[in-house]
Every structure is written in C-alpha cells, then in structure tokens.
VMD Tcl script that draws the C-alpha trace (Angstrom):
set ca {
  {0.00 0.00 0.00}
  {1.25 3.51 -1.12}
  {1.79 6.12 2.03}
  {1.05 9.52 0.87}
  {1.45 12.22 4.13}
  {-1.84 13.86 4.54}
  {-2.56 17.35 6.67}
  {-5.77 17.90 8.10}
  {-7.59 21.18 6.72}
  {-10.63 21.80 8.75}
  {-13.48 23.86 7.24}
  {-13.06 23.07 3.13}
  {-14.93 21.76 0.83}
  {-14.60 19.45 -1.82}
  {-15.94 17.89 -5.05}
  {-15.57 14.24 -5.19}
  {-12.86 12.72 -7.23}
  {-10.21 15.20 -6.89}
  {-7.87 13.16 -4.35}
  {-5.45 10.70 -5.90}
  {-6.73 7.78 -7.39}
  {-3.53 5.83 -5.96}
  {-4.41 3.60 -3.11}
  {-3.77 6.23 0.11}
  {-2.96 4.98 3.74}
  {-4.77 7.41 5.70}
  {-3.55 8.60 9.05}
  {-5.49 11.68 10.68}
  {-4.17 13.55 13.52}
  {-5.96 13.42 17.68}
  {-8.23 14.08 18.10}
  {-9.03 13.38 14.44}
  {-10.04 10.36 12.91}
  {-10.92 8.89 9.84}
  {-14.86 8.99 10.55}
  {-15.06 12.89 11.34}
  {-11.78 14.10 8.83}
  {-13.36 16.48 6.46}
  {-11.05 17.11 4.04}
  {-7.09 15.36 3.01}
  {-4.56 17.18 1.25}
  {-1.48 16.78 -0.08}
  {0.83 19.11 1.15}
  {2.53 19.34 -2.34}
  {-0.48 19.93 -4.13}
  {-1.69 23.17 -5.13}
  {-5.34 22.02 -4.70}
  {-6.50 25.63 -4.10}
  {-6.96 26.23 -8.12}
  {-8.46 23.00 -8.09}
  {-12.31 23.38 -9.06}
  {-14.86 23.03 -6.20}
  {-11.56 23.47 -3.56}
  {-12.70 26.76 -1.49}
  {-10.23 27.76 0.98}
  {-9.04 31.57 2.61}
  {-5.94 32.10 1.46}
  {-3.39 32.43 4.43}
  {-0.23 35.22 4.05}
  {3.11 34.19 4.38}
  {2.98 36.60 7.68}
  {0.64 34.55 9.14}
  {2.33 31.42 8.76}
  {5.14 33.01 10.48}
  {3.24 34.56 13.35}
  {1.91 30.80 13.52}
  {5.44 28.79 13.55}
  {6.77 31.44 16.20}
  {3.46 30.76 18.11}
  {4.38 27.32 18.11}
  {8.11 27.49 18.74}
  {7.62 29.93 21.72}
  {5.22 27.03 23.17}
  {7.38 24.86 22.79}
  {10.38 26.47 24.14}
  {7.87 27.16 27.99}
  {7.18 23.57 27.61}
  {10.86 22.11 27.22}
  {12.61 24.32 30.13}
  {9.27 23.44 32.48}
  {9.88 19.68 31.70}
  {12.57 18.62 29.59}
  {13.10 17.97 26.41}
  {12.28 13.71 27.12}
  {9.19 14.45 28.88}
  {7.54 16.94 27.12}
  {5.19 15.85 24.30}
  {3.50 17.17 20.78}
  {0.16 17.18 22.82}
  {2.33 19.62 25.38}
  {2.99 21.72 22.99}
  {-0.53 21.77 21.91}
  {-2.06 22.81 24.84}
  {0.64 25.35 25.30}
  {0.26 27.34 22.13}
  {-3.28 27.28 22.65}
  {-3.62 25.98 18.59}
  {-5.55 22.52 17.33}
  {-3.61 19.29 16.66}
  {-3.95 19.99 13.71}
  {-2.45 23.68 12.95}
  {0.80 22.14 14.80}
  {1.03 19.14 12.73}
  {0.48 21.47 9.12}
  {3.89 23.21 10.94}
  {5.77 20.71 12.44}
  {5.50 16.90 12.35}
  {7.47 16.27 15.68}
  {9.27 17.90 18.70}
  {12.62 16.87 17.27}
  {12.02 19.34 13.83}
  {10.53 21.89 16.31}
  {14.32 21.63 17.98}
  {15.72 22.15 14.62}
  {13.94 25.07 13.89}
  {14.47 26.60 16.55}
  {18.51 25.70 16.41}
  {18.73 26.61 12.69}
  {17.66 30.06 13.68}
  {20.14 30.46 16.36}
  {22.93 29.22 14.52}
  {21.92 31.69 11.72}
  {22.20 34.77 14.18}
  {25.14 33.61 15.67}
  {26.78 33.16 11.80}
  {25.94 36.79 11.53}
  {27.31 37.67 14.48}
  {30.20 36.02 13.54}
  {30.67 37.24 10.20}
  {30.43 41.03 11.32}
  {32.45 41.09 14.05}
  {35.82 39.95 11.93}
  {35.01 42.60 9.59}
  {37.04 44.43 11.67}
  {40.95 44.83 10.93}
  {42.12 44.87 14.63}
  {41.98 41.20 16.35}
  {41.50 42.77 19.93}
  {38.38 44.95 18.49}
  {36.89 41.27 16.84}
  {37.40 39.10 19.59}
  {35.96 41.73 22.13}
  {32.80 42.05 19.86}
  {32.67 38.62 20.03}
  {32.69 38.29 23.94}
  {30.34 41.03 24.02}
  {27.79 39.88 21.55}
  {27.85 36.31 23.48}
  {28.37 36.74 26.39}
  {26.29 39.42 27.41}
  {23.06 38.14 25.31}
  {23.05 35.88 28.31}
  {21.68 38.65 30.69}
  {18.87 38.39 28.35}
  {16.00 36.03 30.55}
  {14.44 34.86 27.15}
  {18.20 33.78 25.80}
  {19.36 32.57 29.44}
  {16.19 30.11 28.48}
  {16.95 29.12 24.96}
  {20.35 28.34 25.74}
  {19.44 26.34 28.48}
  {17.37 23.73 26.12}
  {20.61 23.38 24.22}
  {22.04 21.86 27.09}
  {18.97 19.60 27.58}
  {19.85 18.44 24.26}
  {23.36 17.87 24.43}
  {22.90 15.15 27.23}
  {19.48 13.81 24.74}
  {22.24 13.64 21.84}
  {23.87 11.02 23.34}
  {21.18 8.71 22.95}
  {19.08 9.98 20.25}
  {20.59 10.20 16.97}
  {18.17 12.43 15.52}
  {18.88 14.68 18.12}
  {22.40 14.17 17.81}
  {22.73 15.29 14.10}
  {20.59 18.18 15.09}
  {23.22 19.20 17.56}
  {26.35 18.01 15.25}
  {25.23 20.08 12.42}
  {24.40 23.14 13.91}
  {28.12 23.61 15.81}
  {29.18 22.40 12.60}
  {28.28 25.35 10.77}
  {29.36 27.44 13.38}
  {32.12 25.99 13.75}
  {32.16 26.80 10.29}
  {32.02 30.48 10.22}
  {34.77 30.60 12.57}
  {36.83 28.76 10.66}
  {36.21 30.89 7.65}
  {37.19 34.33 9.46}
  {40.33 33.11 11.28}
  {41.96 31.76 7.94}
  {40.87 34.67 6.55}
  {43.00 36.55 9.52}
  {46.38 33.87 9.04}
  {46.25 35.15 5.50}
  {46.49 38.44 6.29}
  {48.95 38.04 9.27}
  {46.46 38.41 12.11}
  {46.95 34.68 13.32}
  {49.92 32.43 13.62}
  {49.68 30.29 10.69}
  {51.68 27.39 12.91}
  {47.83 27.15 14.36}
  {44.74 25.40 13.24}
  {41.95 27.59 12.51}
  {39.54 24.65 13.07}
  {41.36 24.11 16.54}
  {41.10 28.16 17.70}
  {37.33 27.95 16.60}
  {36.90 24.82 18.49}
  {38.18 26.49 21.88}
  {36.28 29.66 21.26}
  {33.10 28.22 21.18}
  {34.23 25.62 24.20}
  {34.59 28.90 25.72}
  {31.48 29.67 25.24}
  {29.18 26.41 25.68}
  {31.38 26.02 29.23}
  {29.80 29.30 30.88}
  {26.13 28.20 29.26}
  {26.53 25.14 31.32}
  {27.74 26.82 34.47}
  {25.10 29.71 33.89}
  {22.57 26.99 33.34}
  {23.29 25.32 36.65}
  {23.96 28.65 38.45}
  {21.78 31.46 37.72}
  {23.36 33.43 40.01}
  {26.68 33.82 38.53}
  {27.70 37.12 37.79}
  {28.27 37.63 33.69}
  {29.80 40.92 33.80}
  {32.57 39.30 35.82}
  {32.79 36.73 33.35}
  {33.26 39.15 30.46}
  {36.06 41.04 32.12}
  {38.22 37.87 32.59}
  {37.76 37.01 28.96}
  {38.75 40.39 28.04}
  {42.10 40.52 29.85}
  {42.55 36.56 28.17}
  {42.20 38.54 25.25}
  {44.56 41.35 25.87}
  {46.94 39.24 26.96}
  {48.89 38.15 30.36}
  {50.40 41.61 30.73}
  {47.25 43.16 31.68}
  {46.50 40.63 34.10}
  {48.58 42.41 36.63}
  {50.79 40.96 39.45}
  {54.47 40.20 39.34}
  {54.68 37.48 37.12}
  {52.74 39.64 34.17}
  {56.60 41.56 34.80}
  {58.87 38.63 33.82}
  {61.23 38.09 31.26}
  {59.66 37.09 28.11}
  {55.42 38.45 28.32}
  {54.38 40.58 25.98}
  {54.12 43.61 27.86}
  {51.93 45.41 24.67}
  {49.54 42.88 25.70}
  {49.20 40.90 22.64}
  {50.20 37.23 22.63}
  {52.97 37.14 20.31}
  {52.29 33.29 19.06}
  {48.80 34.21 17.81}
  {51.02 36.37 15.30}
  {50.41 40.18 14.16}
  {48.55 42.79 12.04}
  {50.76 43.41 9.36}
}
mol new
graphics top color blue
foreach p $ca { graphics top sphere $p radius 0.5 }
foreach p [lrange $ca 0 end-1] q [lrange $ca 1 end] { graphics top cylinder $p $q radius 0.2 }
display resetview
C-alpha cells in the first residue's frame, strides 16, 4: 500500500474525485479520525486552483506569526519539563492551537528543535561574520565576547540556551537529536573557521595554528559558561566578560608580578597568535 502524508484542513470543501486515485494509507491527527476528517490534502499539491476546492488564502505573515506561536510554546514547555518528557500534545495545549495547525507546521518535537537551532545558529553566523570585519583582532574578539556573552543577561536567551544543554545530554542517545546538535556547531564551527583563515592570511593569526582548533576552543569557551550559567543562575556575567577580556589582551594586563617577567608581551598581545601586518 502507497503512504502519501496527509494534513488535516478543517473547514473546506470538496468535489468528489479530486484526491489521488492511488491507493492512500490514511492517518489523521488526535483528536481526528478517519470517521469525522473532512477534508485530506497533499501538502505538495496546489489544490486551491483545483475546481470546487474553497479555501481563505493564508499570508506568508501569518504562517510566520503561527510557527513562532508554536516554537515559543514549545520552548515554555521544554525548560518546564525537559526535552524527554515533554510531548506534541504539550505543545498543543501550550500554544493554545488545534492538533492539527501544529502538525500542518511541524510533524514532531525533534524538527521543532531544529527550527528553533537553525535560527540560532543563523544569528550567531551573523554575528560572527560582522564582528571579523574588523581589521584589529583585539576589536573582533571583544565584539565577540560582548555579543555572546552578554546576550546571556537576556531572561528569554538565558532560556533558549538552556534547552541546548537539555539536548546535548538527549544527543547522546538519540541520533536524531544528535545530528541536530552536530550540524548546527558544525556550521558554526564553520564560520569561525572561515574568518580566522581569513586573519592567518592576512597576518592576524599564527599560521603554525589550526583555525579549526582556535574555533573549536572559542566556542568551548562559550558552551562552558552556558553550562555553568545553566546550573547557576546566580553567577555574575559581567565578571565573566572582564576575565575574557584581559585573556584577550593578553597576560600583561593581568597584573601581578609574574605579568613583569622576562619574556610576556608587555603590549599585551600574545605574540604566538602572530600580528597585524
């Protein structure tokens, strides 16, 4: 028997004979069933210029406002109860939207994650991209720290961020949650990589390093304090920052005696991560 996904479309109407005539495996959606399912769809067919098809024609604003609607739902759900224990129907009831309107969206918690990673990872890209723009390493890396770092005072971000580390422990034993997570610090990792060999090509960074390595430890950097921060919500960010900013400046500015021996930078730039030219 030929399975053919179907969506649920609730007030339509439609003459007979216009669904496939190949055999179809229907599955309808709780609280749905196939005795009170008014109208199937494929989700690849444009059935609205179909004849005897009548039905309102929804904005691609809408359809946005609706996904967000959805992802913010299931964002409350996740930190309330976990990524393992929270369910589609959780989500549901959350977003305050019918089985069905989730489903036309989504088809399961795990593409919700996705969605909702893909569009972090895309900001953080951006990010990423604009803050090596800038032809003085101190100035980029301090953007960087900045941008980060201090999104984190942010409740709504504190939040997010703390569903990624739900789903770093799932990843282990999902695999579909696992190539969520793998891909998405892969093309981060990705973006770094880009801008620092960009930077060892124009003398900014010690070509005796790997630029996949440096990204690697920046963005350990990072993940490290969203675990902490996750566990602690007390700790104090700002603090955080300024330690990562005298890393950056170097061991000269970290003051004390030994920032005076023989053989430290005292201009404050590391000279093994190499220089402007």
């Amino acid at each position: 028997m030929s399975k053919v996904r179907l969506v649920v479309i609730q007030n339509c109407t439609l003459t007979p004979g216009l669904l496939p005539d190949e055999t179809i495996d229907i599955f309808a959606l709780p609280p749905y069933n196939k005795m009170n399912v008014r109208f199937l769809y494929r989700p690849d067919e444009n059935i609205t210029q179909k004849k005897g098809v009548h039905m309102p024609k929804v904005s691609q604003e809408h359809q946005e406002s609706r996904k967000t609607q959805i992802i913010e739902a299931a964002v409350r759900c996740i930190s309330r109860k976990g990524f393992h224990q929270t369910s589609m129907q959780d989500i549901v009831a959350e977003s305050g939207l019918s089985p069905g309107a989730i489903y036309l969206y989504f088809e399961s918690k795990e593409e919700i994650i996705k969605t909702i990673a893909d569009m972090r990872h895309a900001r953080e890209r951006k990010v990423i991209a604009e803050a090596f723009l800038s032809g003085d390493r101190g100035i980029a890396l301090n953007q960087l720290v900045e941008s980060f770092f201090n999104a984190l005072a942010d409740r709504d971000v504190r939040v997010e961020r703390s569903i990624e580390v739900q789903l770093w422990g799932e990843a282990l034993c999902n695999p579909r949650v696992r190539e969520i997570a793998r891909q998405g610090m892969k093309e981060t990792r990705a973006a770094f990589v880009e801008a620092l060999t960009a930077y060892q090509k124009r003398g900014m960074l010690s070509p005796d390093l790997s630029a996949d390595a440096v990204a690697r430890a920046m963005i350990a950097q990072f993940h490290g304090f969203v675990l902490q921060i996750a566990l602690d919500d007390d700790l104090d960010i700002n603090e955080h920052v300024k330690v990562i900013k005298s890393w950056i400046s170097g061991p000269a500015s970290w003051g004390g005696k030994q920032s005076k021996r023989r053989g430290m930078n005292t201009t404050g730039n590391d000279p093994s991560v190499g220089t402007a030219t």
